[in-house]
C-alpha positions as CSV (number, residue, x, y, z in Angstrom):
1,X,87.1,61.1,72.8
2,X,86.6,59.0,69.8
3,X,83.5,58.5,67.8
4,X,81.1,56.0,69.7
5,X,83.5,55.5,72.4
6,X,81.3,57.3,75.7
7,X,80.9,60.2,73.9
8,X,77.2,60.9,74.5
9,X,75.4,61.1,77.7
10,X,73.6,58.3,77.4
11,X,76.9,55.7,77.5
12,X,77.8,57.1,80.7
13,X,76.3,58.8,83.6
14,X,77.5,61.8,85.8
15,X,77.7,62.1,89.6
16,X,75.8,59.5,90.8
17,X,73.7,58.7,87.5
18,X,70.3,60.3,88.8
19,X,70.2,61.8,85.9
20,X,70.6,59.3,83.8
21,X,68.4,58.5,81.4
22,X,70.0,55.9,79.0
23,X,69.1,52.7,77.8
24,X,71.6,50.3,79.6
25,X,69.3,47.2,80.9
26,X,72.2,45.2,81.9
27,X,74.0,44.7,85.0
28,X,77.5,45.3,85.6
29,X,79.9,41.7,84.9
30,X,80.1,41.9,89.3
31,X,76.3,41.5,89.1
32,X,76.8,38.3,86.4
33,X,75.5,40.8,83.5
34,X,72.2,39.7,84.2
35,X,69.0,41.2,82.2
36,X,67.3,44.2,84.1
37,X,63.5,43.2,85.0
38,X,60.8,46.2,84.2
39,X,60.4,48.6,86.2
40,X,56.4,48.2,86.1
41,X,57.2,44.8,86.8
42,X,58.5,45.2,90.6
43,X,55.2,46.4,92.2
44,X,56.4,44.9,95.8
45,X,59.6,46.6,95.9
46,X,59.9,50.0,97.1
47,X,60.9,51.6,93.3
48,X,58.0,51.0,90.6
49,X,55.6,52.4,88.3
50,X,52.9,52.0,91.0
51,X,55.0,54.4,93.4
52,X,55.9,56.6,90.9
53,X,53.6,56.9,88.4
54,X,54.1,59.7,86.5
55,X,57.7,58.5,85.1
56,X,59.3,60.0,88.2
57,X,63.1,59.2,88.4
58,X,62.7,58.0,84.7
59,X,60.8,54.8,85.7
60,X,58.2,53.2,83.6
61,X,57.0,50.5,81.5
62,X,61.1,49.7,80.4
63,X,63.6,48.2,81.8
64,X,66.6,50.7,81.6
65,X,68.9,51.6,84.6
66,X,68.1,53.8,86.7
67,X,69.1,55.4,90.1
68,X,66.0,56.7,92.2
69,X,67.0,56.6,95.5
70,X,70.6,58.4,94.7
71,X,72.9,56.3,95.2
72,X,76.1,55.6,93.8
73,X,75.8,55.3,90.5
74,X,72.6,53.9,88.5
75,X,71.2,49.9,89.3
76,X,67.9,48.1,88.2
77,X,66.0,45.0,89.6
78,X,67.2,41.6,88.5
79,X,65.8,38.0,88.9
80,X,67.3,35.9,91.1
81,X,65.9,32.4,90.6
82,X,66.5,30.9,93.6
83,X,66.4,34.3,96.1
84,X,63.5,36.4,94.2
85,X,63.8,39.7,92.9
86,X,67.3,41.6,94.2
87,X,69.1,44.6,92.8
88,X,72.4,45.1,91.3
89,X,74.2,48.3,89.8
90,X,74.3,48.2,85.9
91,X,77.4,47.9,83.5
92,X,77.5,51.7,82.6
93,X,81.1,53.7,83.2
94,X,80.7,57.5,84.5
95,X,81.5,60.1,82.5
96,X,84.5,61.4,84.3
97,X,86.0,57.6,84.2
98,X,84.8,57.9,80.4
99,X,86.8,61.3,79.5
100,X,90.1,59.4,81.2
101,X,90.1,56.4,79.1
102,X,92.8,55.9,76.3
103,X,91.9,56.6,72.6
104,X,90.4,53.8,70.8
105,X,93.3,52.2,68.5
């Protein structure tokens, strides 16, 4: 891999990104790249900082994708205006997808 190009763990995510721990807060261009909302900031929905206090599945007071309920790869919370508060899975490659991309010219 080249230098910056999905080299670390953080740029990509492995599996189904449970373990990721990265600082993507965007969602994925399918989910209009929208900002990701804080994860203390969802309190009604069933992942949040008031469920999982103690930083379980790497929530807390930030807003970086995660994927505590395991499944497919990792998502956040986004605002939408008109519907309310929805989630959508973030703009992050996996790692295997990463590893199998071309050299950067």
């Amino acid at each position: 891999l080249s230098e910056g190009r999905h080299s670390t763990p953080s740029e990509c995510f492995t599996v189904n990104g449970a373990d990721y721990r990265g600082a993507q807060n965007h969602t994925s261009p399918d989910g209009r790249g929208q900002p990701c909302l804080y994860w203390n900031q969802t309190q009604k929905h069933a992942y949040n900082t008031a469920k999982y206090p103690n930083g379980e599945w790497g929530l807390g007071s930030h807003n970086a994708c995660r994927n505590p309920d395991g499944d497919v790869q990792p998502w956040c919370y986004v605002l939408e205006t008109e519907e309310g508060i929805y989630w959508k899975y973030c703009d992050i490659p996996s790692c295997h997808m990463a590893a199998a991309a071309p050299p950067a010219n």
